[in-house]
C-alpha positions as CSV (number, residue, x, y, z in Angstrom):
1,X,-13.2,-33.4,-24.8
2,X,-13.9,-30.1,-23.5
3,X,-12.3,-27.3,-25.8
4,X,-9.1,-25.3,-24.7
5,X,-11.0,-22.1,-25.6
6,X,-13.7,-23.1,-22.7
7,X,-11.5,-24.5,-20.2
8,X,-9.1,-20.9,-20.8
9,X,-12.0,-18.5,-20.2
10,X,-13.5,-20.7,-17.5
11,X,-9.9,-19.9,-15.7
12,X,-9.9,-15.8,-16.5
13,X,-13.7,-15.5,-15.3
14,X,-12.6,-17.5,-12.0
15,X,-9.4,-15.1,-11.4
16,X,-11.5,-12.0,-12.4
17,X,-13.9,-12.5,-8.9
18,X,-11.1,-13.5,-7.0
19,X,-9.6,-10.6,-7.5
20,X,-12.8,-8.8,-6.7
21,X,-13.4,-10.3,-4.1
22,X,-10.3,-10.3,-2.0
23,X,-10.6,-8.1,1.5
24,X,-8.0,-5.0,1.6
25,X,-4.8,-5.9,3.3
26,X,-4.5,-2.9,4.9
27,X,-6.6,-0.2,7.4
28,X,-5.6,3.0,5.5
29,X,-2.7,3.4,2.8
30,X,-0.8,6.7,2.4
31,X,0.6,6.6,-1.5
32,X,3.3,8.7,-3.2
33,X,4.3,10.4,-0.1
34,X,7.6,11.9,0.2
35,X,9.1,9.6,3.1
36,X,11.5,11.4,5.8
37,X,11.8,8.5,8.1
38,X,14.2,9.7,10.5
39,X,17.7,8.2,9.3
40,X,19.2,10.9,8.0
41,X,18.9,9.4,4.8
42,X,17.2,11.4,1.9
43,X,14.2,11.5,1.7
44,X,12.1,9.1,-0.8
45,X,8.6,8.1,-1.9
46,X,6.5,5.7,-1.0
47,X,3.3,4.2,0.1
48,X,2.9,3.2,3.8
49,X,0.2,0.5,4.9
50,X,-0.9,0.7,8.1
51,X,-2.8,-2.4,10.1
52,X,-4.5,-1.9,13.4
53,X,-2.7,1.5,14.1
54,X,0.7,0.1,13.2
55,X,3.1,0.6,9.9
56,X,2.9,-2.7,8.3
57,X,4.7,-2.0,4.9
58,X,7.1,0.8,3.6
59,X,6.8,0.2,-0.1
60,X,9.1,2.3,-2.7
61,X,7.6,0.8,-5.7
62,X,4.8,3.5,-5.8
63,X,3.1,2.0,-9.1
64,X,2.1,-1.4,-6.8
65,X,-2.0,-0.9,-6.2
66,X,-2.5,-1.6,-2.2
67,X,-5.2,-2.1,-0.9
68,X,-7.1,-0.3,1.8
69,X,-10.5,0.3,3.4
70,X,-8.9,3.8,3.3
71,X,-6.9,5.5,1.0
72,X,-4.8,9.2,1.2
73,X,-3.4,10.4,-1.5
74,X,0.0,11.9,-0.2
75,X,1.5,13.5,-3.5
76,X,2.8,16.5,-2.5
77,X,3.0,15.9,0.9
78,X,6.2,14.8,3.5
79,X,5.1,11.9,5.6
80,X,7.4,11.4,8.9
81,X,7.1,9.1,12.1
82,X,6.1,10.9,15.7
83,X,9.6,12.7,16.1
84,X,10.3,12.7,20.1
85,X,11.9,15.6,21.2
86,X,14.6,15.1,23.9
87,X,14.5,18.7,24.8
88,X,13.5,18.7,28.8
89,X,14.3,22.1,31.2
């Protein structure tokens, strides 16, 4: 019978290079941004994940790690979508 101490590290070193392993989920990630997204809400921070040019993932819980091929550090900074100005003469 195989030990419960061997099968237990057998498990941790398996989950350990998965982990590694794994490819970003995301093209670039702005974290701790301060978010003005156009609402008329205030303001809040977050990280943004953005895939193929597009924002894939607003997420307020700014301690959560994403992963990126790219990653901008947005502390300090106001992050807001392309505002269109209606404004014609």
């Amino acid at each position: 019978m195989i030990p419960l101490r061997k099968i237990l590290a057998s498990v941790l070193l398996f989950s350990c290079f998965q982990v590694q392993s794994q490819e970003p989920l995301f093209d670039i990630v702005i974290e701790n941004a301060l978010v003005m997204d156009g609402s008329g809400g205030s303001p809040y921070k977050a990280s943004v994940g953005i895939l193929q040019g597009k924002i894939e993932l607003i997420e307020v819980d700014t301690s959560l790690q994403l992963q990126a091929h790219k990653v901008i550090n947005g502390r300090g900074k106001i992050l807001t979508p392309g505002f269109i100005d209606t404004h014609a003469h």
